[in-house]
C-alpha positions in Angstrom: 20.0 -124.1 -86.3 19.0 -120.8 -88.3 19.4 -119.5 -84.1 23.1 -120.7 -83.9 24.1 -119.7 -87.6 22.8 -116.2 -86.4 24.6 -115.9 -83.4 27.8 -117.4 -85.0 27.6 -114.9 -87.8 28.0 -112.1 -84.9 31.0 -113.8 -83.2 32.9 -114.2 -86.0 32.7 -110.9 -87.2 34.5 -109.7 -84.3 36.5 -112.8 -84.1 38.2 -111.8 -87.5 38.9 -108.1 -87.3 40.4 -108.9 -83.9 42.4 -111.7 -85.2 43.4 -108.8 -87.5 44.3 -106.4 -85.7 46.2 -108.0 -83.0 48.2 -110.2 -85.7 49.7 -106.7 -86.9 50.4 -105.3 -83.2 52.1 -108.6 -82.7 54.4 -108.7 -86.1 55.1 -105.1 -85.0 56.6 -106.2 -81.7 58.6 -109.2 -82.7 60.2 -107.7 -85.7 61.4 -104.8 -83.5 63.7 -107.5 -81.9 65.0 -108.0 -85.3 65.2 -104.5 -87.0 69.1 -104.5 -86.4 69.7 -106.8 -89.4 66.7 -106.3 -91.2 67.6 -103.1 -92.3 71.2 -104.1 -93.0 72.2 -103.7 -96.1 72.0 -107.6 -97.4 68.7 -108.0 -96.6 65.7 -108.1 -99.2 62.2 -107.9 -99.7 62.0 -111.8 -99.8 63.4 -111.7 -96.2 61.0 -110.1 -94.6 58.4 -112.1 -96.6 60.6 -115.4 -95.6 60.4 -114.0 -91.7 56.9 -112.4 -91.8 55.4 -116.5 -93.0 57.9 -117.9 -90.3 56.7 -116.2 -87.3 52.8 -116.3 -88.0 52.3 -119.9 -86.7 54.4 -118.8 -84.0 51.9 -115.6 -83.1 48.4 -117.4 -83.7 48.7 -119.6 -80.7 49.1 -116.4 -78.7 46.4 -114.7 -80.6 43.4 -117.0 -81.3 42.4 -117.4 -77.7 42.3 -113.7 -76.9 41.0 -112.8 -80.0 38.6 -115.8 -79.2 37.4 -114.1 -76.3 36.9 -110.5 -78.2 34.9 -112.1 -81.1 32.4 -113.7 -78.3 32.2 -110.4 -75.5 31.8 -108.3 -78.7 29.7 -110.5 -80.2 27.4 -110.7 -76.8 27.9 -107.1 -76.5 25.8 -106.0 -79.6 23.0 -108.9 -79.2 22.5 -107.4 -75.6 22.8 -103.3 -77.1 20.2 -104.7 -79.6 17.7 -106.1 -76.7 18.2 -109.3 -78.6 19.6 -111.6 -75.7 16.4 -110.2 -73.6 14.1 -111.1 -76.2 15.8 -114.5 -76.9 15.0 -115.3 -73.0 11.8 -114.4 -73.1 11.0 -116.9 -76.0 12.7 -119.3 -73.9 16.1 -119.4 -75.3 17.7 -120.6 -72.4 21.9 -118.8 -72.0 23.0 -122.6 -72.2 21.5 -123.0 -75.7 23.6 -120.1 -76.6 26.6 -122.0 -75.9 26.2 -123.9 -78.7 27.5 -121.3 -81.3 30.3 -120.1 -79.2 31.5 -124.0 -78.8 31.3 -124.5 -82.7 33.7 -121.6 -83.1 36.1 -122.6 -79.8 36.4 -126.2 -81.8 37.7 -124.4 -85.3 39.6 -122.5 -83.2 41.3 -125.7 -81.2 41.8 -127.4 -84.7 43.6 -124.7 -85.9 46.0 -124.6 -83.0 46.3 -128.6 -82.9 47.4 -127.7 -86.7 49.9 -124.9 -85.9 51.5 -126.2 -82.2 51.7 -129.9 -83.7 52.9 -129.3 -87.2 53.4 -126.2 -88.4 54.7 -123.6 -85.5 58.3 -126.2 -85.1 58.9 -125.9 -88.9 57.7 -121.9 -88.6 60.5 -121.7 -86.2 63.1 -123.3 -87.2 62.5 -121.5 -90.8 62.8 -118.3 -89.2 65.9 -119.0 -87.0 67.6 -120.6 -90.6 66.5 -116.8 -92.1 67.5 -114.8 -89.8 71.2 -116.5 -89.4 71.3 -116.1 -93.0 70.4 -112.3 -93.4 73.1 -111.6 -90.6 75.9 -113.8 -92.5 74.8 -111.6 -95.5 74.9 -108.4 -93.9 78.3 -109.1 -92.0 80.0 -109.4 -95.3 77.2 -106.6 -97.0 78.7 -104.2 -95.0 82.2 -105.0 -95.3 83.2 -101.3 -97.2 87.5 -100.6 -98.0 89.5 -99.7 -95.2 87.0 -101.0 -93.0 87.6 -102.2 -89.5 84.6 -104.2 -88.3 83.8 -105.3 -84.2 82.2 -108.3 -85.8 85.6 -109.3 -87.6 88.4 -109.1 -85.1 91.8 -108.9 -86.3 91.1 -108.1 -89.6 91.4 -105.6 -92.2 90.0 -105.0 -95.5 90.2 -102.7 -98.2 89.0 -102.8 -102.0 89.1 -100.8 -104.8 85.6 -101.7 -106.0 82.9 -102.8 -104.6 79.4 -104.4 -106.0 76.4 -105.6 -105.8 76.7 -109.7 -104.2 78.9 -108.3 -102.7 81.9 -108.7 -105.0 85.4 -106.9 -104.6 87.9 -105.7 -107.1 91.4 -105.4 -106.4 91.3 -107.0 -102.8 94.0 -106.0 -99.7 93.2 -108.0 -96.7 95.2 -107.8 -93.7 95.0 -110.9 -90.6 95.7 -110.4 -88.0 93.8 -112.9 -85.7 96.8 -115.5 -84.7 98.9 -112.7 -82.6 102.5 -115.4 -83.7 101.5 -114.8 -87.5 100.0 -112.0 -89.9 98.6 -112.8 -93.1 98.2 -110.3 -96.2 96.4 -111.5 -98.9 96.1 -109.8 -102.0 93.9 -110.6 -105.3 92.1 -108.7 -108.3 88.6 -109.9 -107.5 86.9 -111.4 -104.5 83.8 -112.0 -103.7 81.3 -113.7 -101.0 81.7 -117.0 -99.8 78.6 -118.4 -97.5 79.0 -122.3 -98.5 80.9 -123.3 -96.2 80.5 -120.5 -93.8 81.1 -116.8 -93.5 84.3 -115.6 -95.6 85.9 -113.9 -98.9 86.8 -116.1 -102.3 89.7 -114.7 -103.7 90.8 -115.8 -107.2 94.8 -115.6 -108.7 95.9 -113.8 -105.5 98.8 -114.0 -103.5 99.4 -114.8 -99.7 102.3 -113.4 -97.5 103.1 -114.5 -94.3 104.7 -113.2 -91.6 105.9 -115.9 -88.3 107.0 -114.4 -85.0 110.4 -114.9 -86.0 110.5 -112.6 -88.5 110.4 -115.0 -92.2 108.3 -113.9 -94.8 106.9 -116.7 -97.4 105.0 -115.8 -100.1 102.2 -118.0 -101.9 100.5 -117.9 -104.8 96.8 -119.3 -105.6 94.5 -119.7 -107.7 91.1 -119.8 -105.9 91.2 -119.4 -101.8 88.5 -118.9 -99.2 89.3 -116.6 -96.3 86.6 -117.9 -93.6 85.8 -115.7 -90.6 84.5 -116.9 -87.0 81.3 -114.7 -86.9 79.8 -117.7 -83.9 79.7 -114.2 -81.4 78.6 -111.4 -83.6 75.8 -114.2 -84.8 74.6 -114.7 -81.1 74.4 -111.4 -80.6 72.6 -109.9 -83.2 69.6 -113.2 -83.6 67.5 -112.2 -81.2 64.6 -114.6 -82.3 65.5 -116.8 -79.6 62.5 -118.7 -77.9 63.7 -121.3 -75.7 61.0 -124.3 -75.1 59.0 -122.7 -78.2 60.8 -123.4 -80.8 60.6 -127.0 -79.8 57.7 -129.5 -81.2 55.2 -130.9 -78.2 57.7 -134.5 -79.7 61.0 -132.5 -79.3 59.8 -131.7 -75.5 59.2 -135.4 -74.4 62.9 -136.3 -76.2 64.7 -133.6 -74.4 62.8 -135.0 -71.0 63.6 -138.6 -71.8 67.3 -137.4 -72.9 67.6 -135.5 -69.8 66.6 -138.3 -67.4 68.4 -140.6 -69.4 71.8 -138.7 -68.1 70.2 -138.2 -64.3 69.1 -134.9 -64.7 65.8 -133.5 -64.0 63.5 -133.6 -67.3 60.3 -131.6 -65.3 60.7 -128.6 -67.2 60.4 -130.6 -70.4 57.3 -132.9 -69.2 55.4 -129.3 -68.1 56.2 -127.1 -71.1 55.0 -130.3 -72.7 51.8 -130.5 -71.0 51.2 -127.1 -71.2 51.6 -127.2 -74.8 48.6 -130.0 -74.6 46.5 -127.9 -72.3 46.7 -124.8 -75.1 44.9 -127.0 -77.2 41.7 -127.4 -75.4 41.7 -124.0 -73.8 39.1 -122.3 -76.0 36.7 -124.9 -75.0 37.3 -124.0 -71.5 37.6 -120.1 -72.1 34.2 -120.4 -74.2 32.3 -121.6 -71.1 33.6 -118.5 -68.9 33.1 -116.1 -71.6 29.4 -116.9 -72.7 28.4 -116.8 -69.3 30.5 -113.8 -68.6 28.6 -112.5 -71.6 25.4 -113.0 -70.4 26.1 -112.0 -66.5 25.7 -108.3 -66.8 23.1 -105.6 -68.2 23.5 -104.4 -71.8 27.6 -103.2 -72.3 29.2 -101.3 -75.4 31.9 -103.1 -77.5 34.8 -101.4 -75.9 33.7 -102.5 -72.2 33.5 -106.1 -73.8 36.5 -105.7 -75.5 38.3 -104.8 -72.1 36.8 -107.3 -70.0 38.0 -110.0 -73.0 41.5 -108.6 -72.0 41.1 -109.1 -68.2 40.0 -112.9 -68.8 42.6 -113.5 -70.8 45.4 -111.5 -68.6 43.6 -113.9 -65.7 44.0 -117.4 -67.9 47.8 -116.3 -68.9 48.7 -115.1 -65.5 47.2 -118.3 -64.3 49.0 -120.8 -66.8 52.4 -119.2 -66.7 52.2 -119.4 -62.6 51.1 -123.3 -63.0 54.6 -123.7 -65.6 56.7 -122.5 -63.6 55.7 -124.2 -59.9 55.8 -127.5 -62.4 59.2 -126.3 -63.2 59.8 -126.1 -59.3 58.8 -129.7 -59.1 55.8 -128.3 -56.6 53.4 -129.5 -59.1 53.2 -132.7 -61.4 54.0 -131.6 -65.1 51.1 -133.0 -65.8 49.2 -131.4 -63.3 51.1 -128.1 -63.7 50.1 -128.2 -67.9 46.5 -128.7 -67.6 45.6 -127.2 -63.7 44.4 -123.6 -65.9 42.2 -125.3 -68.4 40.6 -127.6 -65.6 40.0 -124.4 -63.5 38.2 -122.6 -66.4 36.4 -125.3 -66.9 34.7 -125.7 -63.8 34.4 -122.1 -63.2 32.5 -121.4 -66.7 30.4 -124.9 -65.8 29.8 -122.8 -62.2 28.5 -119.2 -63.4 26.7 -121.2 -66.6 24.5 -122.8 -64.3 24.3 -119.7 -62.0 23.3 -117.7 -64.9 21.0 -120.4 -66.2 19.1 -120.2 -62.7 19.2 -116.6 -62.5 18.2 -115.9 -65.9 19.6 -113.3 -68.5 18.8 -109.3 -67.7 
């Protein structure tokens, strides 16, 4: 035991300064598909704090294996550098007993992806998606300046006095022209913000004038009115946090499957992305097999070489799982076959070049 706590001690080392590192290359790359309305001039602080909590249960299932894979070819790496995996086989430490550690850290590693794909990655999602329609709603209206004509509000045209922080609007002129058989003009000493009921203005003790093709004017007055704006486009456009199958739950899949065989369509590409949600569970188990023998294959290797031959395991296990996906969403494979093919593969390859290395001996 004093052996694996050892040996586990160098993995994880690696394991969490790669977990790191790669957890702020991959914020960096998703929030680029977001800076648009991030830096718009509704959004806060709290935002990015709301978006930055929302999308971490969506990266870890990307990063744990791979930074799974560092932590243990690192790990390796510096016992070999050290002469320690040579002296451990000539005590008679076989390279199977040294499995032991890396399978204790692929099984915290599986829980915490049972934890984040099962229950906490659908409500990250969903929490993030809720955000980000809310910062562009904000930001549509946030940058609503006098005498401004706006692509995201066809037809219409504003103009205030005043305007504050909420955003809020003194002495309002607001021009619609949206229905091309009748212009609006509504005017009012304060407005301000309306996103209860959707995107639009609140206008208090204002007046409406309308105009009808036929020429007649008629002239309201009001005490409180909402103005609400069709923003369905410019909201499309601008939220690009769009995942398709992964922003569903592993649950969510199998209803969309049984929904979509219910009406006589084909539900394949539900069963597989289902499956292959499954399969990510168990694939540090498999990818701990291939990488402690890999580990143990060559002569000594510095950190960086491990690091890059981590990489090109995992590039091989992603390549391998996304090619098995999509021929299940062909129909050329079961989905069940399709989900799990990768995982099965790793795991009889890293049971092959185990035994291989456990006859040949570590050098």
């Amino acid at each position: 035991m004093t052996l694996h706590r050892y040996v586990l001690r160098e993995l994880l080392i690696p394991f969490f300064a790669a977990t790191a590192v790669l957890l702020s290359l991959f914020y960096a790359m998703v929030l680029v598909r977001g800076v648009e309305f991030l830096l718009g001039s509704a959004a806060t602080p709290g935002d990015w704090l709301t978006l930055g909590s929302s999308m971490l249960p969506m990266l870890l299932p990307q990063v744990l294996p791979l930074s799974f894979l560092i932590g243990v070819m690192i790990g390796f790496a510096r016992l070999g550098e050290d002469g320690e995996l040579t002296a451990l086989a000539a005590v008679g430490v076989s390279p199977r007993r040294l499995l032991a550690p890396v399978l204790m850290l692929a099984v915290g590693v599986c829980a915490a992806l049972a934890v984040t794909i099962l229950i906490w990655k659908p409500w990250g999602m969903g929490q993030m998606r809720r955000t980000a329609r809310e910062v562009i709603e904000r930001n549509i209206l946030g940058d609503l300046k006098p005498g401004s004509l706006r692509a995201d509000l066809p037809g219409i045209v504003f103009y205030a006095e005043d305007v504050s922080a909420g955003p809020s609007w003194k002495r309002v002129v607001l021009i619609d022209e949206r229905d091309p058989a009748r212009t609006q003009v509504l005017t009012a000493p304060s407005g301000h913000a309306s996103l209860d009921t959707g995107v639009g203005i609140a206008l208090d003790r204002g007046v409406l004038v309308q105009r009808a093709a036929d020429e007649e004017f008629t002239v309201t007055s009001f005490e409180k009115g909402t103005l609400l704006f069709n923003v369905a486009d410019a909201l499309n456009r601008r939220d690009t946090f769009r995942f398709g199958h992964e922003e569903l739950s592993p649950f969510d899949l199998l209803e969309r499957a049984e929904a979509a065989e219910a009406s006589g369509a084909s539900g394949v590409g539900f069963r597989s992305a289902f499956h292959h949600r499954l399969a990510q569970l168990f694939a540090p188990l498999a990818l701990a097999l291939v990488a402690t023998a890999v580990a143990q294959s060559g002569r000594r290797r510095a950190a960086r070489t491990a690091a890059l031959i981590a990489f090109g395991l995992y590039l091989a296990f992603y390549v391998l799982s996304r090619a098995s996906v999509q021929l299940g969403e062909k129909a050329v494979l079961s989905p069940a076959l399709a989900g799990h093919l990768p995982v099965v593969a790793w795991f009889g390859v890293g049971l092959l070049l185990l035994a291989w290395i456990q006859k040949r001996g570590v050098r």
